[in-house]
Each structure stands twice: as C-alpha cells, then as structure tokens.
C-alpha positions, 0 to 999 in steps of 0.5 A, spaced: 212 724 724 216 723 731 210 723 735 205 718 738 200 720 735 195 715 731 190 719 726 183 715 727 179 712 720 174 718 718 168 713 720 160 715 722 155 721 720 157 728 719 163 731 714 170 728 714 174 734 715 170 736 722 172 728 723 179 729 721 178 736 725 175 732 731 181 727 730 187 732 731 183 736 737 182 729 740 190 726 740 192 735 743 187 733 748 190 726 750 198 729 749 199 724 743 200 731 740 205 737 743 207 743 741 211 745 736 209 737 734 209 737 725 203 734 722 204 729 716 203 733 710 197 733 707 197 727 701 200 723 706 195 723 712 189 723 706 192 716 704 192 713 711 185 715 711 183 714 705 180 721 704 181 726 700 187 731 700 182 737 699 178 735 705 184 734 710 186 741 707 180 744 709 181 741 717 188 743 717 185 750 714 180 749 720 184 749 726 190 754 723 185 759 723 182 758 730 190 758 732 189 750 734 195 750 728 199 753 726 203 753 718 209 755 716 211 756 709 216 751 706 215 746 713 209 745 714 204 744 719 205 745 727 202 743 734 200 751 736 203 753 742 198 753 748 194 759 748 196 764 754 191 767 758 192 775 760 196 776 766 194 780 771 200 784 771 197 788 777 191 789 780 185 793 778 183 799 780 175 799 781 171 804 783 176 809 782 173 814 778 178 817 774 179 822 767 182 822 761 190 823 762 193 828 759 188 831 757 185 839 760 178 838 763 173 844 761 169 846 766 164 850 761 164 846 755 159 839 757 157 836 751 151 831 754 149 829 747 152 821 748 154 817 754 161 818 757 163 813 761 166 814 767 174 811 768 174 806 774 180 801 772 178 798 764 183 803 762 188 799 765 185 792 763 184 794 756 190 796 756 193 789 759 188 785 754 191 788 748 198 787 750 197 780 751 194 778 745 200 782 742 205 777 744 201 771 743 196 772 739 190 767 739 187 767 731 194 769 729 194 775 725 196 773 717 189 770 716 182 773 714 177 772 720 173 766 719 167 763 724 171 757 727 177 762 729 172 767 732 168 763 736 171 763 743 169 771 742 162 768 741 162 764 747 165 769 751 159 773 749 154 767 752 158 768 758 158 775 757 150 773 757 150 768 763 142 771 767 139 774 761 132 771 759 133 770 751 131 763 751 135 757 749 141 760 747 148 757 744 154 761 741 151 760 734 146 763 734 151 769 736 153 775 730 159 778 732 158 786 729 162 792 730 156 796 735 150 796 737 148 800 730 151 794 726 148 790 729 141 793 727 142 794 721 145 786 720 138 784 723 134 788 718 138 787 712 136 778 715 129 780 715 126 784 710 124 783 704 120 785 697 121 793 694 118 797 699 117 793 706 115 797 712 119 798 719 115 799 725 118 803 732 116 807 737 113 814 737 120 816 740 125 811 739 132 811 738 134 814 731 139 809 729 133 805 728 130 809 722 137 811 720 138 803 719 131 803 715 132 808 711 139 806 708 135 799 707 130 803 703 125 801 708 118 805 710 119 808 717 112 808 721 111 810 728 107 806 733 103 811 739 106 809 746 104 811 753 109 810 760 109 804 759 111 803 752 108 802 745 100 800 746 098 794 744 092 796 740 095 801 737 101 796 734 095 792 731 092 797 728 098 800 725 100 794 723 094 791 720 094 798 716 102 797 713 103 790 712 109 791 718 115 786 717 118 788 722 118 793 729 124 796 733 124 797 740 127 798 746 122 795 751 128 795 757 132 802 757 127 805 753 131 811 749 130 817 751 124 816 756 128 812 761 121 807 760 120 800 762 114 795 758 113 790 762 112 783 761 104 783 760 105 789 755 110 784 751 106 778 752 100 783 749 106 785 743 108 778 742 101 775 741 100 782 736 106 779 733 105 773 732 097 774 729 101 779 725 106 775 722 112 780 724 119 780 727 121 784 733 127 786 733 130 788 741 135 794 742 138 792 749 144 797 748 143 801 754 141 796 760 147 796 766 144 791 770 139 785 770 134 784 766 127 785 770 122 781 764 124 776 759 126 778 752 122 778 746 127 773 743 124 768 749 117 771 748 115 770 741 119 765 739 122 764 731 121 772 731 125 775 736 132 778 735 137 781 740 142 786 739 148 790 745 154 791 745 159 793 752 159 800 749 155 802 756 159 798 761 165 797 759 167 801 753 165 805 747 172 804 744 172 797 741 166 798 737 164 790 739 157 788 739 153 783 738 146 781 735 142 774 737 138 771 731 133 767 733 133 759 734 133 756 727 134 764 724 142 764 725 144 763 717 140 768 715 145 773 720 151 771 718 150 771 711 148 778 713 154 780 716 159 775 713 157 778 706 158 785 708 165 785 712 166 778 712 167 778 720 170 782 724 178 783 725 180 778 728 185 781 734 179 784 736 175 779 737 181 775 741 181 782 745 174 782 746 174 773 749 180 775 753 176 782 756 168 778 757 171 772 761 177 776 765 175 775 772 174 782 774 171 784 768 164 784 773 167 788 778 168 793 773 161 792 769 159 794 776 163 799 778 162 802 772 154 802 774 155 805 780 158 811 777 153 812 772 149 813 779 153 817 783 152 823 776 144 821 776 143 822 782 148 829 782 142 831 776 136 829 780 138 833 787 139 839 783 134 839 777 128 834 781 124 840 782 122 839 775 119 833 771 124 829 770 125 822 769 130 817 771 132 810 773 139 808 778 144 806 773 140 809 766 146 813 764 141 819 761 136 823 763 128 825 760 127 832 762 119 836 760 120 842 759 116 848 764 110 852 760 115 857 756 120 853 753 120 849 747 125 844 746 129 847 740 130 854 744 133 851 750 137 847 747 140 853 743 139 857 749 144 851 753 149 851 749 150 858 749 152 856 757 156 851 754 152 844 754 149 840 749 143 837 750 138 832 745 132 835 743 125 830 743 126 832 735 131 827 734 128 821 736 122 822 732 119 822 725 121 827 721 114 829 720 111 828 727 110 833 733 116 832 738 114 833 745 117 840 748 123 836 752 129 834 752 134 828 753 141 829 757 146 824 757 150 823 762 158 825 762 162 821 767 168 823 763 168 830 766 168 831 775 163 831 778 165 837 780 163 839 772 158 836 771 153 839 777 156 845 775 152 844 767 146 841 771 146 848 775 146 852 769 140 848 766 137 849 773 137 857 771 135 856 764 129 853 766 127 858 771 127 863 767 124 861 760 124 866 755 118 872 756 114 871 749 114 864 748 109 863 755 102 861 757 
C-alpha cells in the first residue's frame, strides 16, 4: 500500500471492528488516508493487528456502507472520495406562492380532505438535492440500508429538532420511517404485548391512530376530552377499567379540533401514566412552528414516544418520517422497523440529510407556515360568522355545524358544490356519536382565488340548512 498511513494495535474496551473502523476514520481525518487511496486486503491488515479476518471485514463493511469506503470488485478497497454538499445552482425562491405546472387548475373541484401544501420554492430545492445526490451519491446505491450509512439522516433529524422539548435527545434514539402513519405503527408494534392488549386515543382522535391498532389486533378505547384535550379523570378511569398499554395522542396540534393541552394538563397525564404503568405515544405531525409545552417524551420520562415527518412543512412526497423511542427504549424500535423493512432506501435517506441541513430549508419551513396562514385567514373572513376554530399556521379548519345541519348531509351537500370536506364521523370510533361538525383542511395548491371561492360556497350551505332536519 503506497500511503502514509499506519493501522493502530486494536487495543482497550469495546469491539475490535468499531477500533479498526476508528482507526481508518482517524488516518482519513489527519490525511494519512487520500482519496482513491487502496486499503490492505483484509487478511493482511488482520495479521498486522493480530486480529481476525472477519472482524476487519466487518469494519471495512461499516465504512463502505456509510460511503466512508468504497469496494471495487477484483481490486479492492478504497478511500471514498470526499462527500459533495448540494450546490446551490441558484437562489431559492421564497414566499412565492406557486401551483403545480403543467397542471390546469379547476376552480369548481376543491378537494379539502388533506392538507395541500403551498409551493413557495421546495420544488426547486428538492429537485437540486436529489440531482446532487445522483452525481455523488453519499450511501451508494449497490448495498442494502444499514444503521451506520443512514446515520447522517438521522443526525439531520436531530438538527431538524434543534428547540423541541424531547429531553435528552441523540440521534439513536431516532427511527427513521416512511411518514408519519409508519412511524406510528412501528412505535405500537415496540410497545404492545400479550393477546389482546388495549390502546387508548382520544374521543376524536387521528384515525391513523385506530387504523394502526386494529391491524395489530389492539383494543381500541376512547377517553372523554374537553377544550383542552383529554381529561385526566377520565383517562384514570378508562385506564384502571381496560388495563391501558398504551395511549395516542396529539396534545400540540390536536387533529381535527385544532386544540391545544397544556402543560398542567400533561403534567396531570404523565403522572396518570406513570400510576397506570402506560406508554404515551405523541403524534407531533401537524405543528409548524415552536413547540408551546414539553413533550411528553421530556414529561414522562421512559415511557414517552415521539412520532413526525416534513409532510406539513416541507413536503408530503418524500414519505420520511421520523419516530422517537424514549432513552433506554431505542432497540426495542429499531428491531421494530429493521424487521419490518429493513430501512429505508438509502438514496432517500441521503436526500433527506442533504434537504433537513440546507441552509435555506428554514426559510422555506417558514414560508411554507405563512402561507398556510394567508388560506386560514381567507377561511375565517368568510366563514367567521360561524363556529369555527382555528390556530395561525394550523393547516385545517374545526367548523360546528348551525341547528339544521348534520354532519353527513353537509358533506353530501358540499360536494355537490365541488368541495370534499371531512365529516367528525372519521375521527371517532365506530360505535361513538360524532359530533355534527366537519373538519376542512387547507388546499394551498389551488390559488387563493379558488380557494375563497369554495369557502364562499360553503358559507351558502351553512345559511341555508336543509327545512326538515330543524329545531
């Protein structure tokens, strides 16, 4: 080998493949190692160590994987060249607030049954990421995913969570997943047990959360809520009653009431939980901007569970999501995720490290909120006579129907007018009593132009309610 370079005597406590691995990262460190620089063979740097050959396999195998190396067939093992950062080919275009090209927007067809994000320039910087990770991609694009070559994705994830009250966090504790609804269900299969264990969610919750359940086979149990979430009295009493593993709940964004619980109310769940011996499992999916209480991984301690994803903020198309075991729980989700899928593809995770630390990916997050504000505001000044709740930045809408209305009919009676709505009846058990409301997500892929247009055609539904449903 013609290089400087020295391996060091695998010497002190830990494996001897993470020594060789810490060796080979320390002579490319101090340049000892170059680019396009050949390794020895493996048997001979196992007899200069006094080593096995299968253990400096294994940390050639480490490094290769994580693009550090790189093998060729019939030659060897080579330095990697240096990975390249995404290049900024030109500025990005922020609060722009663009639609979809090429495609011919209908003004009478408005779907607002799941948040459209608005374009305000991640187009553009998706497109640049994935074209540099084309030409240089960091994990390579010939090996299966494995934990070392997904890790910068994971420490992007933690940069990507700079702020956010978790509690200690560190990037193994991370579970890459493909959304927000994966993550979930990786968490619940970590955490249940037995033959029939039972999942506790709130009166109206996410359905995703009762959907993961089921396919696990889980009990689904609701727990009464008021303004400001689920009551805690009423969460002892449920859970005493059903022997509760777990509950699922979105305490920050609440999904579909756009409600907020507040810290003494989850200091007041996380004690419950602790009495009750029950994991929480927190869906932070839809909050855009700062957290405005700790999350329940930082409250309850060994039993708070962390799911999201940049479905909201950046972009819905990529399906990378994220969840958060607690400290000291971490192997029980990666067994979870690494049994089901193995990982996730490993040019996606290189795109998603490159896009969570690019040095305008706030600005568009942002962006991205204000425009969401910009459609939420449109909704209030024309449906604000009425009962409706919203947050600035909430991407959806919570709206009570008037006497006369029930939620089935209105949403029958607003896609006749060309807009799709959410009926309460989605979001609660199957054999509870749904309120007579609807939810109304926001569609910022359509002008602002369109949208008021759908807002005023449901203002004319709601002043005229249908004579024989009345007092």
């Amino acid at each position: 080998m013609s290089t400087i370079w020295q391996p060091e005597l695998v010497t002190g406590q830990g494996p001897k493949y993470q020594a060789v691995v810490s060796s080979i990262r320390k002579g490319i460190d101090a340049g000892a190692l170059k680019p396009g620089d050949k390794l020895p063979p493996v048997r001979d740097l196992a007899w200069r160590l006094s080593i096995t050959p299968g253990t400096v396999a294994r940390a050639y195998t480490i490094l290769t994987d994580e693009g550090t190396l790189t093998a060729e067939v019939g030659r060897g093992t080579f330095v990697a060249p240096p990975r390249a950062t995404p290049a900024n080919d030109a500025p990005i275009e922020i609060d722009v607030i663009k639609h979809s090209a090429g495609v011919e927007e209908d003004p009478h067809n408005v779907s607002l049954f799941s948040p459209h994000l608005p374009c305000v320039g991640q187009d553009k910087l998706v497109r640049q990421v994935m074209a540099q990770v084309a030409k240089v991609p960091p994990s390579g694009v010939m090996h299966y995913p494995s934990r070392s070559g997904a890790r910068p994705a994971r420490d992007a994830v933690v940069h990507w969570l700079k702020g956010t009250p978790l509690g200690p966090l560190h990037e193994r504790d991370v579970v890459l997943c493909h959304g927000g609804q994966n993550g979930i269900l990786l968490i619940l299969q970590a955490i249940l047990e037995g033959r029939k264990p039972t999942v506790l969610i709130e009166e109206l919750a996410y359905p995703g959360f009762r959907r993961a359940a089921e396919l696990l086979r889980a009990d689904v149990v609701p727990v009464p809520m008021d303004a400001e979430g689920i009551i805690p009295e009423a969460l002892e009493a449920v859970a005493r009653a059903h022997d509760a593993q777990v509950l699922c709940t979105s305490p920050e964004v609440h999904n579909p009431t756009c409600g907020f619980t507040p810290v003494a109310r989850r200091e007041a769940i996380a004690r419950i939980a602790r009495q009750r011996d029950f994991q929480i499992v927190e869906d932070d999916c839809y909050r855009m901007g700062v957290n405005r209480a700790p999350a329940y991984r930082m409250l309850a301690p060994g039993r708070g569970w962390y799911v999201s994803s940049i479905a909201k903020t950046i972009t819905p198309a990529l399906r990378f999501g994220y969840a958060i075991a607690p400290e000291g729980k971490s192997h029980v989700l990666r067994r979870s995720a690494e049994h089901g899928f193995f990982g996730l593809a490993t040019p996606m995770t290189d795109v998603c490290a490159a896009l969570l630390t690019h040095p305008d990916i706030d600005r568009v997050a942002e962006a991205t909120t204000r425009a969401f504000h910009t459609y939420v505001q449109c909704a209030v000044n024309v449906l604000g006579a009425y009962d409706l709740v919203w947050r600035p930045g909430v991407p959806f809408l919570w709206l009570r129907l008037p006497v006369g209305w029930r939620a089935g009919a209105f949403c029958q009676a607003a896609e006749a007018q060309g807009v799709q709505i959410r009926s309460a009846e989605e979001f609660v058990c199957r054999e509870a009593r749904a309120p007579h409301a609807v939810r109304m997500a926001v569609n910022a892929g359509v002008s602002l132009k369109t949208f008021e247009a759908a807002m005023m055609r449901l203002r004319d539904l709601l002043d005229s309610p249908p004579e024989q449903l009345g007092v």
